[in-house]
N, CA, C and O atoms as a GROMACS GRO file, in nm:
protein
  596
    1UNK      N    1   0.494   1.819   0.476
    1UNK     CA    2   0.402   1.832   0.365
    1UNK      C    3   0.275   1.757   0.401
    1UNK      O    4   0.280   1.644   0.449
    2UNK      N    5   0.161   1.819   0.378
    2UNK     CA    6   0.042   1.741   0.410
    2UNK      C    7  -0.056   1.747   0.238
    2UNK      O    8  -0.086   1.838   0.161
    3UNK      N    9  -0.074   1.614   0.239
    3UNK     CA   10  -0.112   1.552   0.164
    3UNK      C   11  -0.306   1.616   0.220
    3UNK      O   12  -0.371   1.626   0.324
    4UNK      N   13  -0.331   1.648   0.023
    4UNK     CA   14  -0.531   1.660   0.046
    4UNK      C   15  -0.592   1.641  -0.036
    4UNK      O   16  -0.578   1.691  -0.148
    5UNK      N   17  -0.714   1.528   0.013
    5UNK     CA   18  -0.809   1.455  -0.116
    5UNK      C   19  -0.845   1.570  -0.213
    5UNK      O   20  -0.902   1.677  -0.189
    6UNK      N   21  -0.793   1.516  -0.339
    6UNK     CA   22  -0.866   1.622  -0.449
    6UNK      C   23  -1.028   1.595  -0.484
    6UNK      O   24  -1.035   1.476  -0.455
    7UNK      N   25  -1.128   1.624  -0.518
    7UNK     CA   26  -1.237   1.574  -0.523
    7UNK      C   27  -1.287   1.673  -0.674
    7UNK      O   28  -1.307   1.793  -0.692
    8UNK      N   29  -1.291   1.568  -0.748
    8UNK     CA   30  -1.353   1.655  -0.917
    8UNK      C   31  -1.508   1.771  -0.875
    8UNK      O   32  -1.610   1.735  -0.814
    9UNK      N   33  -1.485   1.879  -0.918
    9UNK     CA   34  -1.648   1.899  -0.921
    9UNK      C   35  -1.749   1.844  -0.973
    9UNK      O   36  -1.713   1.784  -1.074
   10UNK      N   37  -1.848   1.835  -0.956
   10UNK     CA   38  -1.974   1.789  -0.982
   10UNK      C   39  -2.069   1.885  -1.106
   10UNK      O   40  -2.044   2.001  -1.139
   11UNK      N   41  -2.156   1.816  -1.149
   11UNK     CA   42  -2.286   1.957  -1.215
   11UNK      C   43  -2.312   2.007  -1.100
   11UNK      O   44  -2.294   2.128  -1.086
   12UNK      N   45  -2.368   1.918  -0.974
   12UNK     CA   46  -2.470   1.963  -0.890
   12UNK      C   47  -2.438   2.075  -0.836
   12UNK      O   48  -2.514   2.170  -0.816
   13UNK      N   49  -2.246   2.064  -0.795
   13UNK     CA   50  -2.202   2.184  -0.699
   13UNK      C   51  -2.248   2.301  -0.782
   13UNK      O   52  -2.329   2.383  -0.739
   14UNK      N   53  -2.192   2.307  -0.906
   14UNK     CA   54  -2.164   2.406  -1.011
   14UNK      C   55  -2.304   2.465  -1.033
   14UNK      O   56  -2.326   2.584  -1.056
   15UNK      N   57  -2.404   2.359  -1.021
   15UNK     CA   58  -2.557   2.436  -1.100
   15UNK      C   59  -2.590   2.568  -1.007
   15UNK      O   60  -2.689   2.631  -1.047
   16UNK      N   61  -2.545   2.605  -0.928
   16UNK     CA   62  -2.621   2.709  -0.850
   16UNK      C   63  -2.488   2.845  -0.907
   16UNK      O   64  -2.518   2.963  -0.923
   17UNK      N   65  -2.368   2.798  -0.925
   17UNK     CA   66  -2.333   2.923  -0.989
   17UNK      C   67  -2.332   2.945  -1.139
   17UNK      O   68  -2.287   3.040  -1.202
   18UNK      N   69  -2.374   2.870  -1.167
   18UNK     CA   70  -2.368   2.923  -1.337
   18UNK      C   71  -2.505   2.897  -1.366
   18UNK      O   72  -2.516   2.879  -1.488
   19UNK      N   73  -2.627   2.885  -1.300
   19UNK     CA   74  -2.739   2.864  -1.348
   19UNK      C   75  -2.800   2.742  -1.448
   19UNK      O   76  -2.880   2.752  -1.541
   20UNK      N   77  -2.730   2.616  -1.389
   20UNK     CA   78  -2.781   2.516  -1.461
   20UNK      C   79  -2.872   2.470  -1.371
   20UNK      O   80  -2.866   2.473  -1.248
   21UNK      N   81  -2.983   2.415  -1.462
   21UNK     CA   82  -3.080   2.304  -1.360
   21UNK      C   83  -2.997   2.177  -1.292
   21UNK      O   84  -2.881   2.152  -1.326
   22UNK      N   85  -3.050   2.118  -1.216
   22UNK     CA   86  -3.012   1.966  -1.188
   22UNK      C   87  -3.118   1.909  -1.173
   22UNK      O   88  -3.129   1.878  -1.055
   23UNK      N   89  -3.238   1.865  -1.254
   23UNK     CA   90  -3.337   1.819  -1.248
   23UNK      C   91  -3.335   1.694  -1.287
   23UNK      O   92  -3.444   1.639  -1.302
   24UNK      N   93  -3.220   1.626  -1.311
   24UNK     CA   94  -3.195   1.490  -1.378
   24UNK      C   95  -3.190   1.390  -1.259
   24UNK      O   96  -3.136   1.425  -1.154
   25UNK      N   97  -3.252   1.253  -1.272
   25UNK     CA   98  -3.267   1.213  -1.107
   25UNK      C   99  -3.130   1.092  -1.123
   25UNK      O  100  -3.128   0.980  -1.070
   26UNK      N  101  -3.004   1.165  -1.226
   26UNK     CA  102  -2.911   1.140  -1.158
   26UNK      C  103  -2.803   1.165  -1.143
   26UNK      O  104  -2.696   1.110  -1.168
   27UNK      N  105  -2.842   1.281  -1.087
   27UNK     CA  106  -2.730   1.412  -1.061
   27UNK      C  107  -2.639   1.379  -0.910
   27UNK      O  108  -2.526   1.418  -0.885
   28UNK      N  109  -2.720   1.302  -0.831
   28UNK     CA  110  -2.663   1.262  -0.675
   28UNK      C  111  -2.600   1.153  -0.685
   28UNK      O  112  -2.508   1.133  -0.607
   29UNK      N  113  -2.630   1.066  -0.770
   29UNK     CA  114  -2.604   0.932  -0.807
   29UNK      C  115  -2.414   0.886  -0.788
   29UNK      O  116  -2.352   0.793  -0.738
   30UNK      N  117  -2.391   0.977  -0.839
   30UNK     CA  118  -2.209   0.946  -0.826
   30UNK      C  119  -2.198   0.971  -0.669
   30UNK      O  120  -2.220   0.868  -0.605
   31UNK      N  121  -2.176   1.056  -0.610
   31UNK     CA  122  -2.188   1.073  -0.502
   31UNK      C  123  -2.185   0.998  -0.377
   31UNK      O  124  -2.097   0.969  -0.296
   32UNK      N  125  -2.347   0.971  -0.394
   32UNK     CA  126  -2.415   0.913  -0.301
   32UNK      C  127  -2.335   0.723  -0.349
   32UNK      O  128  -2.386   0.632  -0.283
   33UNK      N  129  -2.225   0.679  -0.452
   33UNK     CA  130  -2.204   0.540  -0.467
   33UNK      C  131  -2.043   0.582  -0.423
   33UNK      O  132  -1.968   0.497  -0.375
   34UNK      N  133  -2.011   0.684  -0.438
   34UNK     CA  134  -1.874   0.732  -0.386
   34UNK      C  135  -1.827   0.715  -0.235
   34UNK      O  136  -1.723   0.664  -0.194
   35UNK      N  137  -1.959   0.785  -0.142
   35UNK     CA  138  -2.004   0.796  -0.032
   35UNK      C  139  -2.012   0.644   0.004
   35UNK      O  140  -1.904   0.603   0.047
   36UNK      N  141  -2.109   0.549  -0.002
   36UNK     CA  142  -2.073   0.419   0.002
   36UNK      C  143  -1.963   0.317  -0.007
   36UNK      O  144  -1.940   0.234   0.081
   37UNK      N  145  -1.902   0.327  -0.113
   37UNK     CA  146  -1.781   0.253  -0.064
   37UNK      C  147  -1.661   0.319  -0.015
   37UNK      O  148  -1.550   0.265  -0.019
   38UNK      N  149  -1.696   0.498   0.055
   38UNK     CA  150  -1.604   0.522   0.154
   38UNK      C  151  -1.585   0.474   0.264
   38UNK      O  152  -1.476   0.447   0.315
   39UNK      N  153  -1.760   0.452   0.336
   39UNK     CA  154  -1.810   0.395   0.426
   39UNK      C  155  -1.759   0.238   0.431
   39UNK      O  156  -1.682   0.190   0.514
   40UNK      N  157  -1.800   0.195   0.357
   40UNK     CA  158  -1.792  -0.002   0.360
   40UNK      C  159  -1.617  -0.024   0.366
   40UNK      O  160  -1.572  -0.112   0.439
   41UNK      N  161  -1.524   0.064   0.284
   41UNK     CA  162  -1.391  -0.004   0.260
   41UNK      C  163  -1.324   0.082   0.364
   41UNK      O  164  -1.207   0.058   0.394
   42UNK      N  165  -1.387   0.175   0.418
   42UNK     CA  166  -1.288   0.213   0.537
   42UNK      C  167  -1.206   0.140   0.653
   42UNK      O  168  -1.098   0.169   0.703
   43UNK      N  169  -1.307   0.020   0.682
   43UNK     CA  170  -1.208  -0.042   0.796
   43UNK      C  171  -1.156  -0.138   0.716
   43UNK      O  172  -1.100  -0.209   0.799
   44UNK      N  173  -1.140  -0.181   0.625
   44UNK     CA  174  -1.117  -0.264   0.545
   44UNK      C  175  -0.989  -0.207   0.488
   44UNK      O  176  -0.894  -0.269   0.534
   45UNK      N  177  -0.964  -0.144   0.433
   45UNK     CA  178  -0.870  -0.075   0.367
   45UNK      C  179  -0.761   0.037   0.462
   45UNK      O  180  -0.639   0.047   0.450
   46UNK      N  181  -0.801   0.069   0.503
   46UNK     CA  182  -0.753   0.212   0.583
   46UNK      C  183  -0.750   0.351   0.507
   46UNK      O  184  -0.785   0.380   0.393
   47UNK      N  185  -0.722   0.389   0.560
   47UNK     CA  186  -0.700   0.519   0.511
   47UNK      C  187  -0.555   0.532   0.416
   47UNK      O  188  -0.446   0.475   0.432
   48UNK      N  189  -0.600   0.631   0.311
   48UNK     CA  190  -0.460   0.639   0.193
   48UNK      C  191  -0.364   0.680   0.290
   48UNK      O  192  -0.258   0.619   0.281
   49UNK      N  193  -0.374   0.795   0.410
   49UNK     CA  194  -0.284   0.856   0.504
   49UNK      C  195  -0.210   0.761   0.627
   49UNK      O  196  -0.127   0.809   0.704
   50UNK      N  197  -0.247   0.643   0.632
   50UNK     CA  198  -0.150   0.527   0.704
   50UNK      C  199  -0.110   0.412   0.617
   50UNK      O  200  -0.057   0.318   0.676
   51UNK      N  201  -0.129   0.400   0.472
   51UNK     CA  202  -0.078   0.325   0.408
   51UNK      C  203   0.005   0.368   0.291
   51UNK      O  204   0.011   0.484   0.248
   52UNK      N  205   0.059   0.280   0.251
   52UNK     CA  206   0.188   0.304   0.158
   52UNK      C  207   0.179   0.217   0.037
   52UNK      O  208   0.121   0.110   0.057
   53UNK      N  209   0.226   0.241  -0.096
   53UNK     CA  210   0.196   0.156  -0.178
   53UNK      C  211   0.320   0.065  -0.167
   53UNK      O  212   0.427   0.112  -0.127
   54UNK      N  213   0.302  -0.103  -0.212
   54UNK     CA  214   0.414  -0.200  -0.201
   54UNK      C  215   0.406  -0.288  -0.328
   54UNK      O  216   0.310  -0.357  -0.364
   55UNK      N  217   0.504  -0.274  -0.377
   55UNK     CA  218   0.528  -0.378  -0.519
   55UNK      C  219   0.581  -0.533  -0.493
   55UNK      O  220   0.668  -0.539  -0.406
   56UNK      N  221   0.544  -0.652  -0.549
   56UNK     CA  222   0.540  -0.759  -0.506
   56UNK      C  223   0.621  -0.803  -0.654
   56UNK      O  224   0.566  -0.761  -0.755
   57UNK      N  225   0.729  -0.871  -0.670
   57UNK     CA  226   0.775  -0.982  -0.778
   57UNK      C  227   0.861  -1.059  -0.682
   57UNK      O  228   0.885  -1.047  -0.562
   58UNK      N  229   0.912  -1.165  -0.803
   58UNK     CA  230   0.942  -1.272  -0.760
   58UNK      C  231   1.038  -1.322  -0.869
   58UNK      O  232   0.980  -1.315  -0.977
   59UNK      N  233   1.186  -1.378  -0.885
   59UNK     CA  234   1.263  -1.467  -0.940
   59UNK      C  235   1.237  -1.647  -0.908
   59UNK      O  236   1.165  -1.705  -0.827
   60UNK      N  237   1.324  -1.693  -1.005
   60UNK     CA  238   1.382  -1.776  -0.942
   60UNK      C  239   1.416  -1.829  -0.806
   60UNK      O  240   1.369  -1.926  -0.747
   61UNK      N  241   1.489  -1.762  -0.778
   61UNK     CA  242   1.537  -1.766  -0.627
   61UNK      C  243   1.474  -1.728  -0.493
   61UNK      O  244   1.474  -1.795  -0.390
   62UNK      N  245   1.407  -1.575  -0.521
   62UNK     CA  246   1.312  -1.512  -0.412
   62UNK      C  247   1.255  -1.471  -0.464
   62UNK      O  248   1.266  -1.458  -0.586
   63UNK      N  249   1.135  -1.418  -0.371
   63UNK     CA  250   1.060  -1.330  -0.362
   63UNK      C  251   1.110  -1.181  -0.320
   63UNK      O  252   1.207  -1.154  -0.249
   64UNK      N  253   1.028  -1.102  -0.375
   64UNK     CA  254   1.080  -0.956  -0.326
   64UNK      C  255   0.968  -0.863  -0.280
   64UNK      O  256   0.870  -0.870  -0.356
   65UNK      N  257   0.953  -0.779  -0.182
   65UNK     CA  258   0.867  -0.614  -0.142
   65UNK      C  259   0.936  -0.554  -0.169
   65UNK      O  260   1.052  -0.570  -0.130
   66UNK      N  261   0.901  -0.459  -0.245
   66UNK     CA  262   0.944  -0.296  -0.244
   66UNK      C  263   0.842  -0.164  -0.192
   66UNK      O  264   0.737  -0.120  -0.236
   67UNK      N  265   0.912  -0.134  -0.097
   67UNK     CA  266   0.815  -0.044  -0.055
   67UNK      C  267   0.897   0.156  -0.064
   67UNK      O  268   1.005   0.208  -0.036
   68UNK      N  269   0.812   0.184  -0.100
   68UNK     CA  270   0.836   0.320  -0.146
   68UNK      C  271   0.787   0.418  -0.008
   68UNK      O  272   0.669   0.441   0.015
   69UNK      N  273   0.917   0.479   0.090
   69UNK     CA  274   0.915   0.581   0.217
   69UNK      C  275   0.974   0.657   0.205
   69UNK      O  276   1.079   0.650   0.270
   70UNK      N  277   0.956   0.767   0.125
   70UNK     CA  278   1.025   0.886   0.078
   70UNK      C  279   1.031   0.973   0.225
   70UNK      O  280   0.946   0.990   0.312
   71UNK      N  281   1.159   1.015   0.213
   71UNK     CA  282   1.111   1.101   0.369
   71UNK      C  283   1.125   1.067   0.537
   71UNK      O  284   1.121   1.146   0.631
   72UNK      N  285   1.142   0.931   0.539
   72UNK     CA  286   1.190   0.842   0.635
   72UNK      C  287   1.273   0.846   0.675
   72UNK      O  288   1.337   0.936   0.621
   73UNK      N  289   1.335   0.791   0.760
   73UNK     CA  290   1.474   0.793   0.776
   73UNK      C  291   1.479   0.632   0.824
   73UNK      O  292   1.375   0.569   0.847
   74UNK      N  293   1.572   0.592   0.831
   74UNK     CA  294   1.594   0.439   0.834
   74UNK      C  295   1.539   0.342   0.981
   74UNK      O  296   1.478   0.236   0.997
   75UNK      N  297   1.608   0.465   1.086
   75UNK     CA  298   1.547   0.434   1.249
   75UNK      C  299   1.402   0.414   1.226
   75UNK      O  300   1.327   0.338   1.287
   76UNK      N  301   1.375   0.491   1.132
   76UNK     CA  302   1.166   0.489   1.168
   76UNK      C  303   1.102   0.396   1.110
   76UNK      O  304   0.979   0.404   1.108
   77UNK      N  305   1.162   0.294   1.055
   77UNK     CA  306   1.083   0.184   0.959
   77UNK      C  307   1.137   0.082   1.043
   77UNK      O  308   1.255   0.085   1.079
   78UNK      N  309   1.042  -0.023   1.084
   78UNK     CA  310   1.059  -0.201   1.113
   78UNK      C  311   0.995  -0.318   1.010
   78UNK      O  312   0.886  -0.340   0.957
   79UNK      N  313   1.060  -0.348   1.011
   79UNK     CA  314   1.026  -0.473   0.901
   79UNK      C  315   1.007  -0.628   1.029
   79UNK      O  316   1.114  -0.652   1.085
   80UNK      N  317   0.902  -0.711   1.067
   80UNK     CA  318   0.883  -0.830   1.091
   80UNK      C  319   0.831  -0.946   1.042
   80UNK      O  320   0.763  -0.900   0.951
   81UNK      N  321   0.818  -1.046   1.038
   81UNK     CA  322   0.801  -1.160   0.953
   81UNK      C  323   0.712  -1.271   1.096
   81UNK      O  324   0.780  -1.357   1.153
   82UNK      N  325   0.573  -1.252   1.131
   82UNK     CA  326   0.533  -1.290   1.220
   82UNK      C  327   0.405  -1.391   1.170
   82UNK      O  328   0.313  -1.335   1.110
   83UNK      N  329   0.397  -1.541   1.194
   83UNK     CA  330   0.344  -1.630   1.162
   83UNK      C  331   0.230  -1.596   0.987
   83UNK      O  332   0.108  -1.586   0.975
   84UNK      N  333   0.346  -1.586   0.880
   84UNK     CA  334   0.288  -1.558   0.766
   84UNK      C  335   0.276  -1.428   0.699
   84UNK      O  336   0.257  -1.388   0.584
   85UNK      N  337   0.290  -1.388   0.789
   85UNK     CA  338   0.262  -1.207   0.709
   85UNK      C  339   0.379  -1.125   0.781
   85UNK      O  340   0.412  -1.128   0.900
   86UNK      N  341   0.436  -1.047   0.668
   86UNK     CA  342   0.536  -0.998   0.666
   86UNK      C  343   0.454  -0.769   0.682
   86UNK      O  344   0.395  -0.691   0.608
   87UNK      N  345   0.509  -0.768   0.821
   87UNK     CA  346   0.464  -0.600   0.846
   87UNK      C  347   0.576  -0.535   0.874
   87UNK      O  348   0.683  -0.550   0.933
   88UNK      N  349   0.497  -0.433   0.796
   88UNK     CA  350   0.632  -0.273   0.769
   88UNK      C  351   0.562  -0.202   0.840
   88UNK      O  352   0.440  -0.192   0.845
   89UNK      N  353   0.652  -0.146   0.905
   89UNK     CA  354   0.575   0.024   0.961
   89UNK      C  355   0.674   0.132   0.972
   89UNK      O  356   0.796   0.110   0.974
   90UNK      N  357   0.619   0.254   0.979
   90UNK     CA  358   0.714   0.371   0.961
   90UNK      C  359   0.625   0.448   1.012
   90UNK      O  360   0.505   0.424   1.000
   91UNK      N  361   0.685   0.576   1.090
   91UNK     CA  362   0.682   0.669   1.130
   91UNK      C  363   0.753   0.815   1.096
   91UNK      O  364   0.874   0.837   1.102
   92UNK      N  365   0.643   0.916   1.056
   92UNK     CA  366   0.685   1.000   1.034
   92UNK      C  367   0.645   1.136   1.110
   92UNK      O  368   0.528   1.146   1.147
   93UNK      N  369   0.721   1.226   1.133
   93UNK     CA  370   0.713   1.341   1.220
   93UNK      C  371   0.671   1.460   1.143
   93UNK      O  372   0.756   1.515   1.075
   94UNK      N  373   0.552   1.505   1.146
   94UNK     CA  374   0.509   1.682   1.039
   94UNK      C  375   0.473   1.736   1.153
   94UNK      O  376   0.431   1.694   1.261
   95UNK      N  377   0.506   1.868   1.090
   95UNK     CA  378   0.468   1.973   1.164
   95UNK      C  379   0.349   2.015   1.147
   95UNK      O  380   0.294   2.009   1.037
   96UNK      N  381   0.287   2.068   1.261
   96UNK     CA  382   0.101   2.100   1.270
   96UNK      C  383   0.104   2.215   1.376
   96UNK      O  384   0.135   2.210   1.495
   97UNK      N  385   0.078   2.279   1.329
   97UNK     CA  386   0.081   2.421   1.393
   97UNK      C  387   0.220   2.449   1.466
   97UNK      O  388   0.331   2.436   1.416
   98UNK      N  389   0.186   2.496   1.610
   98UNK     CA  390   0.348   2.519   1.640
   98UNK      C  391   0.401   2.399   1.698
   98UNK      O  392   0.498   2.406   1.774
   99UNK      N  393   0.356   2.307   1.675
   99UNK     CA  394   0.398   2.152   1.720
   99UNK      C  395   0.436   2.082   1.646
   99UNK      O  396   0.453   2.117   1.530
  100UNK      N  397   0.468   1.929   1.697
  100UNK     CA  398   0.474   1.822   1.590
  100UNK      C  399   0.420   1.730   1.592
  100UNK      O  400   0.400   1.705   1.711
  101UNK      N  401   0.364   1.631   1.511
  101UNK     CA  402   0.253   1.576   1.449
  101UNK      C  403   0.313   1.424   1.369
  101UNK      O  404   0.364   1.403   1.259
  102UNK      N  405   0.271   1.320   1.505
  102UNK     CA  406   0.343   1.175   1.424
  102UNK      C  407   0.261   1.104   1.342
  102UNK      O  408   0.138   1.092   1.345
  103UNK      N  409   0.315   1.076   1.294
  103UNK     CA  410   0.175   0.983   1.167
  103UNK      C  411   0.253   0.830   1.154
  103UNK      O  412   0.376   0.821   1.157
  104UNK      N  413   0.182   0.738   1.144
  104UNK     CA  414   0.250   0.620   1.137
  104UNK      C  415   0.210   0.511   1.042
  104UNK      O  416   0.139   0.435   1.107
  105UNK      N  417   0.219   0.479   0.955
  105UNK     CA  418   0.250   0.418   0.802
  105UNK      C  419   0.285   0.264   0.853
  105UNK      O  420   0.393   0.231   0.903
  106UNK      N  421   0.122   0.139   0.821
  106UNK     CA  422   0.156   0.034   0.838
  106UNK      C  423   0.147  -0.056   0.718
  106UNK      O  424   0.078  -0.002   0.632
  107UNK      N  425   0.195  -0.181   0.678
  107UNK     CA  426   0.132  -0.272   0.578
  107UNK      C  427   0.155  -0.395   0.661
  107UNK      O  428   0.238  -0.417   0.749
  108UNK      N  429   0.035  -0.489   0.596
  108UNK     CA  430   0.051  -0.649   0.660
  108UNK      C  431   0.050  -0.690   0.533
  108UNK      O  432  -0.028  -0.633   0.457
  109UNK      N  433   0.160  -0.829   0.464
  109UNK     CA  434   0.135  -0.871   0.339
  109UNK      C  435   0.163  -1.029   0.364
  109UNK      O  436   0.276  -1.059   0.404
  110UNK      N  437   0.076  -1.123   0.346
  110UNK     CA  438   0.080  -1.228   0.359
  110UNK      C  439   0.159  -1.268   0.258
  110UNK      O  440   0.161  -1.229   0.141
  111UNK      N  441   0.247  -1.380   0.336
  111UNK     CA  442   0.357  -1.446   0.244
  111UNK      C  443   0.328  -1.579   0.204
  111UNK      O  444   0.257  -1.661   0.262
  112UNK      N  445   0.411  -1.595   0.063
  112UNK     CA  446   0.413  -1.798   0.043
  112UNK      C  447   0.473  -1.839   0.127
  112UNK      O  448   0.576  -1.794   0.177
  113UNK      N  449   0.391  -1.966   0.162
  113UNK     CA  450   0.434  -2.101   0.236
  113UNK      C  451   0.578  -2.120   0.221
  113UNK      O  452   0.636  -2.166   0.320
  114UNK      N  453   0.654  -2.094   0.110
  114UNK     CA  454   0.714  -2.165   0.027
  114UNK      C  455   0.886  -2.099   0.050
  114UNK      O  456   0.994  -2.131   0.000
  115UNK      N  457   0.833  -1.968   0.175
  115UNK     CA  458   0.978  -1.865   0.162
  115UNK      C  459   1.065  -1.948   0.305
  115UNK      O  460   1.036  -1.995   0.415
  116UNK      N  461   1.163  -1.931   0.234
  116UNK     CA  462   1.236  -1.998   0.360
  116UNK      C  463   1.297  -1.812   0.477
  116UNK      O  464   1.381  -1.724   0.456
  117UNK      N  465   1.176  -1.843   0.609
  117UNK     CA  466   1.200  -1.742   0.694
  117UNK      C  467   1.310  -1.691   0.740
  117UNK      O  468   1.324  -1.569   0.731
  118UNK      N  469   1.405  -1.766   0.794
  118UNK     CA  470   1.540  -1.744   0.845
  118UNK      C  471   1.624  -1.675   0.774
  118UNK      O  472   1.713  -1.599   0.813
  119UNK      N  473   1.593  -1.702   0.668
  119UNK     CA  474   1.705  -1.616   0.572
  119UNK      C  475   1.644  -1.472   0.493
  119UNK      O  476   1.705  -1.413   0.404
  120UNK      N  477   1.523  -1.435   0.543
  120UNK     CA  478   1.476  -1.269   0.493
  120UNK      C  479   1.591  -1.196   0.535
  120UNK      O  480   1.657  -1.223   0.635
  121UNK      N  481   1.616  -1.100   0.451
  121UNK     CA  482   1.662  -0.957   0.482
  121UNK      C  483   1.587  -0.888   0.361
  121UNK      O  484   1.526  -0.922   0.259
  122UNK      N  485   1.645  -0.705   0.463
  122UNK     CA  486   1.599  -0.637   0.453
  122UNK      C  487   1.710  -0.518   0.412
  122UNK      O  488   1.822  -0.510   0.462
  123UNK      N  489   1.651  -0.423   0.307
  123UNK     CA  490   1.766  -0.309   0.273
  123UNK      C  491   1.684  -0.207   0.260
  123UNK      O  492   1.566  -0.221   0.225
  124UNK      N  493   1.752  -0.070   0.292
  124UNK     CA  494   1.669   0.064   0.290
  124UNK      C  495   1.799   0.160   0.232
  124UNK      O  496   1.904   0.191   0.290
  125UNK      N  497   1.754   0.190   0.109
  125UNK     CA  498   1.835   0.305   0.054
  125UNK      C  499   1.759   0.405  -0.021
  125UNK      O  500   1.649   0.387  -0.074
  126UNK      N  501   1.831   0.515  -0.019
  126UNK     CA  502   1.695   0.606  -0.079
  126UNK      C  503   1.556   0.635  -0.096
  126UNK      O  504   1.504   0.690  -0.193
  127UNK      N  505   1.480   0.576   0.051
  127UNK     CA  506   1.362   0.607   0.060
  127UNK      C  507   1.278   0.483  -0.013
  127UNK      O  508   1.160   0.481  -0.048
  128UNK      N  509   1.382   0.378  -0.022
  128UNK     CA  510   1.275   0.267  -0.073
  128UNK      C  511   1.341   0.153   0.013
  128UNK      O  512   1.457   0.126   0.045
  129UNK      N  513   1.228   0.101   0.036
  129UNK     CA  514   1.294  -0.006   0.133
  129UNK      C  515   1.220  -0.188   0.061
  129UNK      O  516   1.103  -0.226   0.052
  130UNK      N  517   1.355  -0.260   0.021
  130UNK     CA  518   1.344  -0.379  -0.045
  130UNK      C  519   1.374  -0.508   0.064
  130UNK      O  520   1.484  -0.519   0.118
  131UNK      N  521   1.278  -0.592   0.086
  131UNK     CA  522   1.290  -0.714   0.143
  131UNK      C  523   1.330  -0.834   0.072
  131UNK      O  524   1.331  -0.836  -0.051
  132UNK      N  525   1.358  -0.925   0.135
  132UNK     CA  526   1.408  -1.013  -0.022
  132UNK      C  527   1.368  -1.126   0.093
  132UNK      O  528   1.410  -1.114   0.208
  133UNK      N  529   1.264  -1.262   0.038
  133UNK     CA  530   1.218  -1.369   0.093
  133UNK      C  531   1.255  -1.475  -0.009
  133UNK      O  532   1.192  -1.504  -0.111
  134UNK      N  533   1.400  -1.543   0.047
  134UNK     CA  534   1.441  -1.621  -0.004
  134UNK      C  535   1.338  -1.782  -0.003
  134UNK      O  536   1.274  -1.828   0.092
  135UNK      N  537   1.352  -1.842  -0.147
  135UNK     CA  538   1.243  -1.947  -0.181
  135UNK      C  539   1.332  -2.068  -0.137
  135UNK      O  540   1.451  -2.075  -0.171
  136UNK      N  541   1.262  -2.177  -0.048
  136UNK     CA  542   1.320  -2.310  -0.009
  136UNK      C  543   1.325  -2.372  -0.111
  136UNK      O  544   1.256  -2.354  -0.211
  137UNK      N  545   1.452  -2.493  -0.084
  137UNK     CA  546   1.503  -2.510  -0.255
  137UNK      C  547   1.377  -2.612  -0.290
  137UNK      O  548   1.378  -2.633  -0.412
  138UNK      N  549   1.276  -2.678  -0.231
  138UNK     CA  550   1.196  -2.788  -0.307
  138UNK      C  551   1.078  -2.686  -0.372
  138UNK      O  552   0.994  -2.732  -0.449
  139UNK      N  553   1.078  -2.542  -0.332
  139UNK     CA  554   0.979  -2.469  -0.381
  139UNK      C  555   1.056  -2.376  -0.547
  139UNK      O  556   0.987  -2.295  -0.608
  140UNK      N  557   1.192  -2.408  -0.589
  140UNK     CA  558   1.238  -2.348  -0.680
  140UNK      C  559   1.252  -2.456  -0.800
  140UNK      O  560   1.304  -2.567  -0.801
  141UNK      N  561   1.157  -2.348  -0.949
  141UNK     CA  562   1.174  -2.427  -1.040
  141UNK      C  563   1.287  -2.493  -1.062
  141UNK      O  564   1.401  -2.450  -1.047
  142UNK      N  565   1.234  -2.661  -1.120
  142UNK     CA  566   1.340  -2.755  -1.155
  142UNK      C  567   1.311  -2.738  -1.307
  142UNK      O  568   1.204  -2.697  -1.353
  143UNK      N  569   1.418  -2.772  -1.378
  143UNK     CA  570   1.409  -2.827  -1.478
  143UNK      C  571   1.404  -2.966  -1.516
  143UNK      O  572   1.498  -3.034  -1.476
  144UNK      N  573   1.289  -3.039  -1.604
  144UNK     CA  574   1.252  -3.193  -1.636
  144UNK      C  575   1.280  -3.230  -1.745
  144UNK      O  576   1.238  -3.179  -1.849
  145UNK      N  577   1.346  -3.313  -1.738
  145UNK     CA  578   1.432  -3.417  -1.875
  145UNK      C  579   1.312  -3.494  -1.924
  145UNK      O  580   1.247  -3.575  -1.858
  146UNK      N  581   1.286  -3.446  -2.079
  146UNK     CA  582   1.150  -3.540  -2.139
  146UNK      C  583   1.202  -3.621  -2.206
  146UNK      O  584   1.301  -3.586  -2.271
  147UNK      N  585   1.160  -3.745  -2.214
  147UNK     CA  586   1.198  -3.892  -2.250
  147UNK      C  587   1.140  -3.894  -2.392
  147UNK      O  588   1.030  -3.840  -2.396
  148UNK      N  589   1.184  -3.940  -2.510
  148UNK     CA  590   1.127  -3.938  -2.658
  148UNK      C  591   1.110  -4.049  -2.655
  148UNK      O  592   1.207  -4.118  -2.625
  149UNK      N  593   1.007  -4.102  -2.676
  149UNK     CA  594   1.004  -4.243  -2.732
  149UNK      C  595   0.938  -4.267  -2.860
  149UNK      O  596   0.934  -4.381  -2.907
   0.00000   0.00000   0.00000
């Protein structure tokens, strides 16, 4: 399945078939600010087509990622935990003409200080894949005894 930017029409496109003016000087205006921060957040961001959306909470106990890879299969995803930031990647295989066509799906998500490393794991069932960053015990709420006087 290949995924394609939808893009709303405009007046401007439209004025030449239905006979509207565009004489308003700000008919380009969306556009031309659309166009801009495609430009500026591109290397910054990446592209929607190598990234994946990832949900972030947290208990008591840990921290959690959830990352949503519909379509994956388990071999094609790595999960590492490399000085602070925790990266997923996945790979997926489409077909493109009479060939095939790899695409590869990364995230970097910086972690708290506070997760004790050694003990991450990782689970992948049904196309969602959950990390769990267990919290070191001086970083887990205590409860404090208040004194009445």
């Amino acid at each position: 399945m290949r995924l394609v930017r939808y893009s709303n029409p405009n007046v401007r496109s439209l004025a030449p078939a239905f006979g509207f003016s565009s004489r308003s000087p700000w008919t380009g205006l969306e556009d031309q600010i659309d166009q801009l921060f495609d430009s500026a957040l591109s290397g910054l961001v990446g592209s929607s087509r190598t990234q994946f959306p990832v949900d972030l909470y947290e208990d008591k106990e840990n921290t959690y990622v959830r990352a949503e890879l519909p379509g994956i299969s388990r071999d094609d995803v790595s999960v590492e935990l490399v000085e602070g930031y925790l990266t997923i990647t996945a790979a997926r295989k489409e077909k493109a003409g009479d060939g095939e066509e790899s695409v590869s799906f990364s995230r970097s998500i910086s972690i708290p200080e506070d997760v004790h490393s050694d003990k991450v794991a990782a689970a992948y069932q049904d196309g969602v894949l959950t990390v769990t960053l267990p919290k070191r015990e001086e970083a887990k709420p205590r409860k404090i005894a208040i004194e009445v006087k």
